[in-house]
N, C-alpha and C positions, 0 to 999 in steps of 0.2 A: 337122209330121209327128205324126201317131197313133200308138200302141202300146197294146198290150193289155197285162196283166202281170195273172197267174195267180196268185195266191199262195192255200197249202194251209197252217195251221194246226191243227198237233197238239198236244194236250195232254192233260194231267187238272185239273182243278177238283176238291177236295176238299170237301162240304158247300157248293155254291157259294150264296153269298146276292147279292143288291144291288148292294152296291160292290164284290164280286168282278168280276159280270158287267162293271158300269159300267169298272172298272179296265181288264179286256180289251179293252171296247170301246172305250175312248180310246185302249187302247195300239197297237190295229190300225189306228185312224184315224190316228193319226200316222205309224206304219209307211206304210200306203198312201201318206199325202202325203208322205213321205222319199223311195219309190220315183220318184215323179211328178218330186219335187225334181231327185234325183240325171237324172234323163232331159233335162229341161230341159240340160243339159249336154253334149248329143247328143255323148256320143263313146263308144269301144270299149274305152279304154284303162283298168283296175284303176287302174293307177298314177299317171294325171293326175287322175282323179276322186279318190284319194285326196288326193293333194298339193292339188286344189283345193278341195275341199268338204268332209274330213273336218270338220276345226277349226269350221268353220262351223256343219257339221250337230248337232256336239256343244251348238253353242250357242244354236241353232235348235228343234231338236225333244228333247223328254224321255226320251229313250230309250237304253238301254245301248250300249255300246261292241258288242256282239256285235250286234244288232241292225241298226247304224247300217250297218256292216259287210256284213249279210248283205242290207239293204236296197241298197245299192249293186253289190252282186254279180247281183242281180235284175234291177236296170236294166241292166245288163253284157247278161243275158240276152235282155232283152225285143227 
């Protein structure tokens, strides 16, 4: 099964240089493939995607705790 997933990024960049950009840009690429990740898991449930992927995802992808979180809520969505 296909899914699409939308995702809107807000922010500020203060004097954005280089490795600022670069940084964002790895850090949404990873986001994206978290989203992707957590879908592969084809279910509806917050609470089984937590109980079976958190841990994983932590150890998996570079990404904060809030992140990991809101990407899983996403796929919930999609």
């Amino acid at each position: 099964m296909r899914k699409d997933v939308q995702v809107t990024v807000v922010g500020k960049v203060f004097r954005p240089n280089g490795l600022k950009v670069l940084a964002l840009n790895r850090c949404l690429s990873d986001y994206l493939r978290l989203v992707k990740w957590y879908l592969r898991f084809n279910s509806t449930s917050k609470e089984f995607l937590h109980e079976k992927g958190y841990e994983k995802a932590k150890r998996l992808f570079n990404l904060n705790t809030a992140l990991i979180q809101t990407a899983r809520d996403k796929a919930l969505k999609s």
